[in-house]
C-alpha positions as semicolon CSV with decimal commas, in nm:
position;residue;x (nm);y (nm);z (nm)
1;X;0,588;-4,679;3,885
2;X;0,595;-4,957;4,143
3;X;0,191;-5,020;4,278
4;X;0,271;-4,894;4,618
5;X;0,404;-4,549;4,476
6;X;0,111;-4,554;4,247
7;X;-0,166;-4,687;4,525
8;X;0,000;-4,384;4,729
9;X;-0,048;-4,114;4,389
10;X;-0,429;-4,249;4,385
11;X;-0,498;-4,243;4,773
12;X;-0,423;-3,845;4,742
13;X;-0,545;-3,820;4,337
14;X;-0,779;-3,507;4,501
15;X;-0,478;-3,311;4,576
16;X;-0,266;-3,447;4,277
17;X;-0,503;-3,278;4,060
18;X;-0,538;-2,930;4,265
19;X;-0,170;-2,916;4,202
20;X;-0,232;-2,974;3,778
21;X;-0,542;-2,733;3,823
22;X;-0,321;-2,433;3,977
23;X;-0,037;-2,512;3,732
24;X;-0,274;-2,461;3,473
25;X;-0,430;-2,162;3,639
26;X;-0,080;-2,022;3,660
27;X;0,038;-2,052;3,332
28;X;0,292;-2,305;3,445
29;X;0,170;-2,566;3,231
30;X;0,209;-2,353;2,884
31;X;0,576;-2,238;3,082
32;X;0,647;-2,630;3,117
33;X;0,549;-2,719;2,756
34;X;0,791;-2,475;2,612
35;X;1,034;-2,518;2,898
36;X;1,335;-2,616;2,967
37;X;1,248;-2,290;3,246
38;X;1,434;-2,206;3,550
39;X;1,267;-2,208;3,928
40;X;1,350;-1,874;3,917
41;X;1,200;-1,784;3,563
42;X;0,910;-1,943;3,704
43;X;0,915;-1,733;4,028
44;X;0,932;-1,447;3,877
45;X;0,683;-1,492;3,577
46;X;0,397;-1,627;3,909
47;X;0,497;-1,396;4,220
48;X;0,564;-1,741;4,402
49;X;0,800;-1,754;4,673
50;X;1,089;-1,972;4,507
51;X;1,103;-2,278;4,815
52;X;0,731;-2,284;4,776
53;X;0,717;-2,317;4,415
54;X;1,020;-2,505;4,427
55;X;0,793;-2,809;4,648
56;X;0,538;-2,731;4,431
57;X;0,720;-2,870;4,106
58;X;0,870;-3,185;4,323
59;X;0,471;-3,263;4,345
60;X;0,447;-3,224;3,954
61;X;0,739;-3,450;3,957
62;X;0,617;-3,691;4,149
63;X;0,312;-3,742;3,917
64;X;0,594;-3,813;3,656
65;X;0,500;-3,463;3,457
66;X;0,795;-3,276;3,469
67;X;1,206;-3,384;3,422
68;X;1,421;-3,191;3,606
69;X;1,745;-3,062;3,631
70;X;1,975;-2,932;3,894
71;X;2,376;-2,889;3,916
72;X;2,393;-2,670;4,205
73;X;2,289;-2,694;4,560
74;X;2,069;-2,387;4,460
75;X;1,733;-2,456;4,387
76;X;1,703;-2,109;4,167
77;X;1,902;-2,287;3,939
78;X;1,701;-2,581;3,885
79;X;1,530;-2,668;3,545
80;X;1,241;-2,817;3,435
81;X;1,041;-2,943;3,179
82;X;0,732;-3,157;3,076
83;X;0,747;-3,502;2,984
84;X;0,505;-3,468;2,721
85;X;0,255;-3,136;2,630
86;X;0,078;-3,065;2,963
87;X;-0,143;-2,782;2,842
88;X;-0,398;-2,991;2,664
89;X;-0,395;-3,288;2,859
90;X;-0,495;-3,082;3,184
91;X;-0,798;-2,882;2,934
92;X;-0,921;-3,184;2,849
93;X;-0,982;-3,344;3,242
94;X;-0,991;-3,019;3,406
95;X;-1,102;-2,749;3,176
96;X;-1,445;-2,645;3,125
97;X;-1,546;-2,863;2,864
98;X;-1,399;-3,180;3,029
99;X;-1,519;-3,495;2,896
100;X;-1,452;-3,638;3,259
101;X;-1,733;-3,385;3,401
102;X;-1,961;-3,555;3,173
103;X;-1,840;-3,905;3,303
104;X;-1,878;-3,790;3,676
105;X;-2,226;-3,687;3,623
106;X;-2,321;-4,105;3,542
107;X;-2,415;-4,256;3,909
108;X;-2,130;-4,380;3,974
109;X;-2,197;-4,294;4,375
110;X;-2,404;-4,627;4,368
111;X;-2,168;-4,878;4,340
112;X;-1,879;-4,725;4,508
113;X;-1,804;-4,920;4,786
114;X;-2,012;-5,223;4,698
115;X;-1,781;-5,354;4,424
116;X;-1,776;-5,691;4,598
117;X;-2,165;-5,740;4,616
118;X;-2,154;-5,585;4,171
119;X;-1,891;-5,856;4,105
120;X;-2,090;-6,123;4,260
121;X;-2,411;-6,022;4,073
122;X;-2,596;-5,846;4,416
123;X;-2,583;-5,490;4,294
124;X;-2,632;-5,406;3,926
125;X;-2,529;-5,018;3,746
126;X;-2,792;-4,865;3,649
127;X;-2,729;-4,789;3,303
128;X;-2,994;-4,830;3,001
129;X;-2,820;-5,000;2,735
130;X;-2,878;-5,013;2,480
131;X;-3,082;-4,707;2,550
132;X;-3,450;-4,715;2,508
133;X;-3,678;-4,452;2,588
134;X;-3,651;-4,119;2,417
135;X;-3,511;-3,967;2,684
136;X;-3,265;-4,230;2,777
137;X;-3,139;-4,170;2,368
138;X;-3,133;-3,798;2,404
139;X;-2,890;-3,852;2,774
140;X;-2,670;-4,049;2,538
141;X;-2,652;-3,892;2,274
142;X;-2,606;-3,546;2,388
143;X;-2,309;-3,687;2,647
144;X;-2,127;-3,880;2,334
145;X;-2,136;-3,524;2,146
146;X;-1,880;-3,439;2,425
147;X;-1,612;-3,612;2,330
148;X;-1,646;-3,530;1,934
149;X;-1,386;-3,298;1,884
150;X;-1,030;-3,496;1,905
151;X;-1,225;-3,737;1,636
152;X;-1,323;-3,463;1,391
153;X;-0,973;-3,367;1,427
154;X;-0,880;-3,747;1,298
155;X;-1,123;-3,738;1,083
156;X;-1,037;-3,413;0,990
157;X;-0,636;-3,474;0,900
158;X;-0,693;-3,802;0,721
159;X;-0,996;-3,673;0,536
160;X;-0,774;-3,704;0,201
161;X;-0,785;-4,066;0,253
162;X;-1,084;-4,143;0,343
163;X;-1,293;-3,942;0,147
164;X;-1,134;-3,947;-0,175
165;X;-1,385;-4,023;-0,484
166;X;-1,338;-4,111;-0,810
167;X;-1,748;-3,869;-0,844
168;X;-1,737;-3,495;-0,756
169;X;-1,939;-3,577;-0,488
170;X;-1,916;-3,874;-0,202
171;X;-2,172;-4,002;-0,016
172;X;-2,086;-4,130;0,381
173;X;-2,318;-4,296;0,598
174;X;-2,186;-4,314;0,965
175;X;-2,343;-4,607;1,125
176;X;-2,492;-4,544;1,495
177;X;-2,368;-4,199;1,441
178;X;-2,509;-3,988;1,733
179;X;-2,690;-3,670;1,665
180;X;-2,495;-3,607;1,361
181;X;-2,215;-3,374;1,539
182;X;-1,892;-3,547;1,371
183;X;-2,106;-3,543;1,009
184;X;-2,198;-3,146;1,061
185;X;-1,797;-3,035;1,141
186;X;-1,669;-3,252;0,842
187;X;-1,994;-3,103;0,617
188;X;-1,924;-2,784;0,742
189;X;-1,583;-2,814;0,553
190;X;-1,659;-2,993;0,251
191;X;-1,901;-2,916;0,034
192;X;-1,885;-3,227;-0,194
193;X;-1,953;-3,431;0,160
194;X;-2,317;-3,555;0,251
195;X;-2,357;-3,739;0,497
196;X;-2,666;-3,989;0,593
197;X;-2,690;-4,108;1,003
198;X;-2,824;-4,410;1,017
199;X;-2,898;-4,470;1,411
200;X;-3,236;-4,552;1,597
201;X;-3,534;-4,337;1,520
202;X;-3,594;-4,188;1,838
203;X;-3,207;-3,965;1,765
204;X;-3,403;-3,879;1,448
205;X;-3,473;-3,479;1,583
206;X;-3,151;-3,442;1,717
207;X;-3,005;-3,429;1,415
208;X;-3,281;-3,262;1,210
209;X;-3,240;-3,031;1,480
210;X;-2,814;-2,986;1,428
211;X;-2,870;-3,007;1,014
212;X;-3,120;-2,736;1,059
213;X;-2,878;-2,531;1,320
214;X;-2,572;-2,580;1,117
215;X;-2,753;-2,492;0,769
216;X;-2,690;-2,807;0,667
217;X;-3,044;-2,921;0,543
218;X;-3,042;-3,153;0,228
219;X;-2,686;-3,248;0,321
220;X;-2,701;-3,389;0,645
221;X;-2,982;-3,652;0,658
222;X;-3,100;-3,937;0,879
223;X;-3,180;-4,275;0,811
224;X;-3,388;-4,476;1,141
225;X;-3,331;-4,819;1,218
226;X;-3,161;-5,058;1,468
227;X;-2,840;-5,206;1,349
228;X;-2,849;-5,520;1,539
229;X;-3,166;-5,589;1,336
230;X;-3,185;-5,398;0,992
231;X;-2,933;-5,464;0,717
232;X;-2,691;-5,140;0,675
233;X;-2,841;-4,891;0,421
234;X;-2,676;-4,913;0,070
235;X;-2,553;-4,618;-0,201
236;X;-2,287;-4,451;0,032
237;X;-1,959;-4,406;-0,079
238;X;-1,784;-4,390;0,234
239;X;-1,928;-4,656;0,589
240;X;-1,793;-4,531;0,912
241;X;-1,828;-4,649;1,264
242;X;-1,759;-4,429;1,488
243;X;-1,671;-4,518;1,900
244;X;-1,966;-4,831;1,776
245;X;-1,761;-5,148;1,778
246;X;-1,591;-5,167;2,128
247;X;-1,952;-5,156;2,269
248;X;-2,050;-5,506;2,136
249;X;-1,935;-5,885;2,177
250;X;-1,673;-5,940;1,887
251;X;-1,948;-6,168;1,711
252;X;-2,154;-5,865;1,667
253;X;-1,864;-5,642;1,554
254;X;-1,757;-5,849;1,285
255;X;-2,093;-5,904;1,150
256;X;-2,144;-5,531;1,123
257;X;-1,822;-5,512;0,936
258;X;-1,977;-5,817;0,700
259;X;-2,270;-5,602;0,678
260;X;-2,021;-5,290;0,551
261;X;-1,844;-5,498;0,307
262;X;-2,213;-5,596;0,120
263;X;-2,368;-5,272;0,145
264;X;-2,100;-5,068;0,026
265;X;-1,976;-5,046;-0,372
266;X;-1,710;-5,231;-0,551
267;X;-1,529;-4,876;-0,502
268;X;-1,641;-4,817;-0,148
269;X;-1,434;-4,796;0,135
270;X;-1,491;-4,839;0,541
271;X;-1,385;-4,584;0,809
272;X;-1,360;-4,728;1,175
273;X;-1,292;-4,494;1,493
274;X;-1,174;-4,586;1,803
275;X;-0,980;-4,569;2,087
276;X;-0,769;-4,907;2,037
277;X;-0,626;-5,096;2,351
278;X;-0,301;-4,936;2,447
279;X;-0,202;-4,906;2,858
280;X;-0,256;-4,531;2,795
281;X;-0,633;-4,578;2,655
282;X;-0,718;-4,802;2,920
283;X;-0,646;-4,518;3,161
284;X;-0,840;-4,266;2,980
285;X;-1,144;-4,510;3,022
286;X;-1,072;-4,617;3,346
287;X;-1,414;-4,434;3,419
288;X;-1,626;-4,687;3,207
289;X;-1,429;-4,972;3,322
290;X;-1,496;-4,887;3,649
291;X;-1,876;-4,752;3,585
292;X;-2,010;-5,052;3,372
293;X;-1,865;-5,366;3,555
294;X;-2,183;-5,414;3,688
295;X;-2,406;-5,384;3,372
296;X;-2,407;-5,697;3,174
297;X;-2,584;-5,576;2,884
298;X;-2,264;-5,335;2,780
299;X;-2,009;-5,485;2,629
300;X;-1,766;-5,204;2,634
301;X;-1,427;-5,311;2,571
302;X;-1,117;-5,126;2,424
303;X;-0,958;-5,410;2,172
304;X;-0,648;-5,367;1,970
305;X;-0,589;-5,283;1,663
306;X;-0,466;-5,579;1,488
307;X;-0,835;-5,706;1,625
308;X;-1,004;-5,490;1,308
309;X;-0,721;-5,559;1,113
310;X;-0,766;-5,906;1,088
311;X;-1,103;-5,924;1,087
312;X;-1,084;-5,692;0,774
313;X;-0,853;-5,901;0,573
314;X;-1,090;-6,232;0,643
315;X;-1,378;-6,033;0,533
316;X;-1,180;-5,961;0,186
317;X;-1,108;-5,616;0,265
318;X;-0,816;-5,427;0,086
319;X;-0,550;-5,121;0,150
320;X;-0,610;-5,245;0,483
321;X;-0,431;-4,916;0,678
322;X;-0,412;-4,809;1,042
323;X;-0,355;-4,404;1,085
324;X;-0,253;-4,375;1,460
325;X;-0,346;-4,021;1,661
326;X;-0,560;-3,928;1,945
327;X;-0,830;-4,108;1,836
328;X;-0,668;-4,394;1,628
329;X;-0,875;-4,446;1,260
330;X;-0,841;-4,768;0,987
331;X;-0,946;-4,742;0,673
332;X;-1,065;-4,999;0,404
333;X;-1,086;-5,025;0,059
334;X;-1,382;-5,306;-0,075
């Protein structure tokens, strides 16, 4: 897409996504996905008038959603089909437990506009990081549960990997891992899993709290302490870090992964989470981008793969392996 058609897409995004929101409402999406489906099909299956709907799809087509074919100077006759699944992809933004509704509720307001007195250090975001107070924890925390579920699905389908043990039992810590939402759906699952979350005190009854809710007391435990300052707790089988890494400057990233490689066994292996840097990703946190340009203290950056990769093998990992998916995971062995 050449920047004027997409400056043109973004100038109307408001109506760009009442079109995806009706087309989900509709049933069109689901009709898409399985598609190829005739404008009449379609017609019929909604009650539309067919020139109506017929505009309505060129708009889907325009957003580059749907490919579609016509022989015949008659529109009835016209096929379509989406590019790729549209069904979850519209959930996710638009559906009722959007992870974008969560991002919109962030004060963004304050610096829209003003980008030009942000960039030249006149206007900061007001965002706590890292977050302090009690209160500013519990915002976090309860905001990063959100987004769990794609990565307890990756978790979830690679679990055979990761969690394999030559004991009956395996032991994960997840480093600076929220209020213990990811640990609880994996627990709930496994019964040879416990799991230890070591973040900063103050998350400490959130996740007696979810252990407690999820009848997952004695297996689900928390361990306080500040990562930037106290070594990584030791006797886990399994280290994971979880959406952690991007947030920090790479120094501090690969001295948590130095810190992994000492506190876990000669049998241990290391789980890292992440979105990695792909033009995709990058517009799926286009929010944050935009959001945290003016707060210094964040690091927040997407970085490649081959980033953890190699900074794996010159810390003497081994089995080094990248398993791709919505949420991409690597794995390590010590």
């Amino acid at each position: 897409m050449t920047p004027r058609a997409l400056f043109s897409l973004l100038f109307h995004a408001d109506k760009a996504l009442d079109l995806v929101r009706t087309a989900l409402d509709l049933g069109l999406t689901a009709r898409l996905d399985a598609g190829p489906v005739t404008l009449a099909a379609l017609a019929e299956v909604t009650g539309a008038r067919p020139l109506r709907l017929f505009k309505f799809l060129d708009g889907l087509e325009s957003l580059g959603l749907v490919v579609r074919e016509q022989s015949t100077d008659d529109p009835l006759t016209a096929s379509y089909i989406s590019r790729e699944p549209l069904t979850p992809a519209a959930e996710a933004v638009l559906g009722p437990q959007s992870i974008e509704r969560d991002r919109n509720a962030y004060p963004w307001t304050e610096i829209h506009g003003r980008l030009d007195d942000v960039l030249r250090g006149q206007l900061d975001t007001r965002f706590a990081w890292p977050p302090a107070t009690a209160e500013e924890v519990r915002a976090f925390e309860v905001s990063m549960a959100v987004g769990s579920a794609p990565i307890v699905e990756a978790l979830r389908e690679a679990r055979h990997l990761i969690f394999a043990s030559p004991q009956s039992d395996c032991r994960w810590l997840d480093v600076g891992g929220g209020d213990g939402v990811v640990g609880a759906a994996l627990l709930a699952e496994d019964r040879r899993l416990t799991c230890g979350v070591f973040n900063l005190p103050s998350v400490a009854p959130l996740v007696r709290t979810r252990a407690r809710d999820a009848g997952l007391n004695g297996r689900l435990g928390f361990i306080g302490g500040n990562f930037l300052r106290d070594p990584l707790p030791a006797g886990y089988d399994v280290l994971s870090f979880i959406r952690v890494l991007h947030d920090w400057p790479a120094d501090t990233a690969r001295d948590l992964l130095r810190q992994a490689r000492r506190a876990l066994p000669s049998s241990g292996r290391i789980v890292i989470c992440e979105e990695f840097r792909t033009s995709d990703r990058l517009a799926v946190q286009f929010f944050w981008t935009y959001f945290l340009i003016g707060a210094d203290e964040c690091h927040s950056r997407l970085r490649e793969a081959s980033w953890y990769t190699d900074a794996l093998d010159e810390l003497g990992f081994r089995d080094i392996q990248v398993i791709p998916g919505e949420f991409d995971l690597i794995t390590a062995s010590v």
